[in-house]
Every structure is written in C-alpha cells, then in structure tokens.
C-alpha positions as CSV (number, residue, x, y, z in Angstrom):
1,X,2.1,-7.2,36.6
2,X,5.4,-8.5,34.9
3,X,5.4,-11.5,37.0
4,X,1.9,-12.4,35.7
5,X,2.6,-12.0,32.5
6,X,5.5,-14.1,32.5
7,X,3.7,-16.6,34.6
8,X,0.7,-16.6,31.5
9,X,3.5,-16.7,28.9
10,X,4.8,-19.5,30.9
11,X,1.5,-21.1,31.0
12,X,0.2,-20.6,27.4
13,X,3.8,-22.3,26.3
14,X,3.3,-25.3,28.7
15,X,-0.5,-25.8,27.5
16,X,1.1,-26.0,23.7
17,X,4.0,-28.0,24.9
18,X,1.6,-30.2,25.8
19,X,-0.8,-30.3,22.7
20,X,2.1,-30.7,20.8
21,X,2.7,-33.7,22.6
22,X,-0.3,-35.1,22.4
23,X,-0.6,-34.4,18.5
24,X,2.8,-36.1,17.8
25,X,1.7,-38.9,19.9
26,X,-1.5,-39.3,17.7
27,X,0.7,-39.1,14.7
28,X,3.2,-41.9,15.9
29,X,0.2,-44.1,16.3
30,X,-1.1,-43.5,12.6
31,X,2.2,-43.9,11.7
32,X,2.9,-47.1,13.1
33,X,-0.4,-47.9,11.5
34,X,0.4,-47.4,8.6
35,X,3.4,-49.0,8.9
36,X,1.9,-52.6,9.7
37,X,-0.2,-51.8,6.4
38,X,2.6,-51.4,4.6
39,X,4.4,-54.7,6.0
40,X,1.5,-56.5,5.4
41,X,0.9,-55.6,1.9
42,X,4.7,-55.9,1.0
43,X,4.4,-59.3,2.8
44,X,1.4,-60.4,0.6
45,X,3.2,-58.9,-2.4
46,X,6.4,-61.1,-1.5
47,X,3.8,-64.2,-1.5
48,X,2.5,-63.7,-5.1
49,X,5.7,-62.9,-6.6
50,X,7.4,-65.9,-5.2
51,X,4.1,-68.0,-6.1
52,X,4.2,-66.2,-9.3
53,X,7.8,-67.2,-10.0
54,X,7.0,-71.1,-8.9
55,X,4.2,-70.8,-11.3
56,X,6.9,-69.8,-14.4
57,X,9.8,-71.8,-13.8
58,X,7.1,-75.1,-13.4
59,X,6.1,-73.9,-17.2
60,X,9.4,-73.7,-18.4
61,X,11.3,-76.2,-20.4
62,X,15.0,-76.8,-22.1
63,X,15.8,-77.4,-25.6
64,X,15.4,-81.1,-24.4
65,X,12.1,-80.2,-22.9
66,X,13.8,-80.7,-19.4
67,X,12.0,-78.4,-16.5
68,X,14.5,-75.8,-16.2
69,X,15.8,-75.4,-12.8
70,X,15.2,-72.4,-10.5
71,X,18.3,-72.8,-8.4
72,X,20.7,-72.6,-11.7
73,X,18.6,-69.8,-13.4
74,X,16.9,-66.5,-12.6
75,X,14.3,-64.4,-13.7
76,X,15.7,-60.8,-15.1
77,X,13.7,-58.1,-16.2
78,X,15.4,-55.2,-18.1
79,X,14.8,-51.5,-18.4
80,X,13.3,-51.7,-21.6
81,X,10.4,-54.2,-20.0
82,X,12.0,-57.4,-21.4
83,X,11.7,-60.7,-19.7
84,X,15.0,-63.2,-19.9
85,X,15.9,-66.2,-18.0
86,X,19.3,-65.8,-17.3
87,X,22.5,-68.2,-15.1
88,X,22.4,-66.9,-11.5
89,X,26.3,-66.6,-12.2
90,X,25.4,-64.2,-15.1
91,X,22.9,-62.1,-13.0
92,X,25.3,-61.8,-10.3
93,X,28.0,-60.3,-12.6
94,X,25.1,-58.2,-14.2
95,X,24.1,-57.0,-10.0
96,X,27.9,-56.1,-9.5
97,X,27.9,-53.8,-12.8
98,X,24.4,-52.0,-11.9
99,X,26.3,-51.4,-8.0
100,X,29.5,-50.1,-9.8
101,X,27.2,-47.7,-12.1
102,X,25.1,-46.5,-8.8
C-alpha cells in the first residue's frame, strides 16, 4: 500500500511537472509575441521621431536665415517640457552631468 501511494504521489507530481511545462511553454510563446510587438512598435516609433526631427531641423533657420545644420546641433528637451536647440558639444557635457547625477 505504501508503494502505491508513493508510486501515485510520484505520478500526480510528474503529470504537473508536465503541465507546468507545457504552461510555461505557452507563455514563452506569448512572450516572444509580444516582444516582436514591442520591436516593431519601438521600430515604427524610431521612424517618426527621426522623420519628425528631419522635418524640424528642414524648418529651422540662423540669424542669417541659414538652414541650421543637424550634425552641429541637437534637439534637447528639458524636464520642465521646454524645447532648445543646443551644440552637440554642449549636449554632450549636459549627457556627462545627468550620468554623474544618476
């Protein structure tokens, strides 16, 4: 009798061995699902920003009313919601001192 009721126990832990299995394995797949959604949206997000930002700079002019060039300037938005176009070289110094607060 105690050798069929270990055997059962046995059993009964093998049968939800095995559903747990198969549940994770259901979840890995809505997982990785969900992932590709995600990498697809961030992907289309990456798209309008960058067309977004080819959009501003193309409006944007000097003092002179020179197009003001996206390599030598950057788009910087602050905590407060405010929009500036900075010098890379200034954002960059701006990056380090966010990294050294972090």
């Amino acid at each position: 009798v105690a050798a069929q009721k270990c055997r059962k126990r046995k059993l009964n832990a093998i049968l939800n061995l095995e559903e747990d299995v198969c549940n994770l394995q259901t979840q890995k797949e809505s997982l990785k699902k969900e992932h590709s959604q995600c990498s697809k949206s961030i992907n289309q997000i990456k798209q309008k920003l960058n067309s977004l930002y080819h959009d501003i700079f193309s409006r944007l002019r000097d003092d002179q009313g020179r197009p003001v060039n996206p390599c030598q300037y950057v788009i910087h938005c602050s905590s407060n919601g405010s929009v500036f176009i900075i010098p890379k070289h200034l954002a960059k110094s701006e990056q380090k001192q966010d990294n050294r607060k972090e």
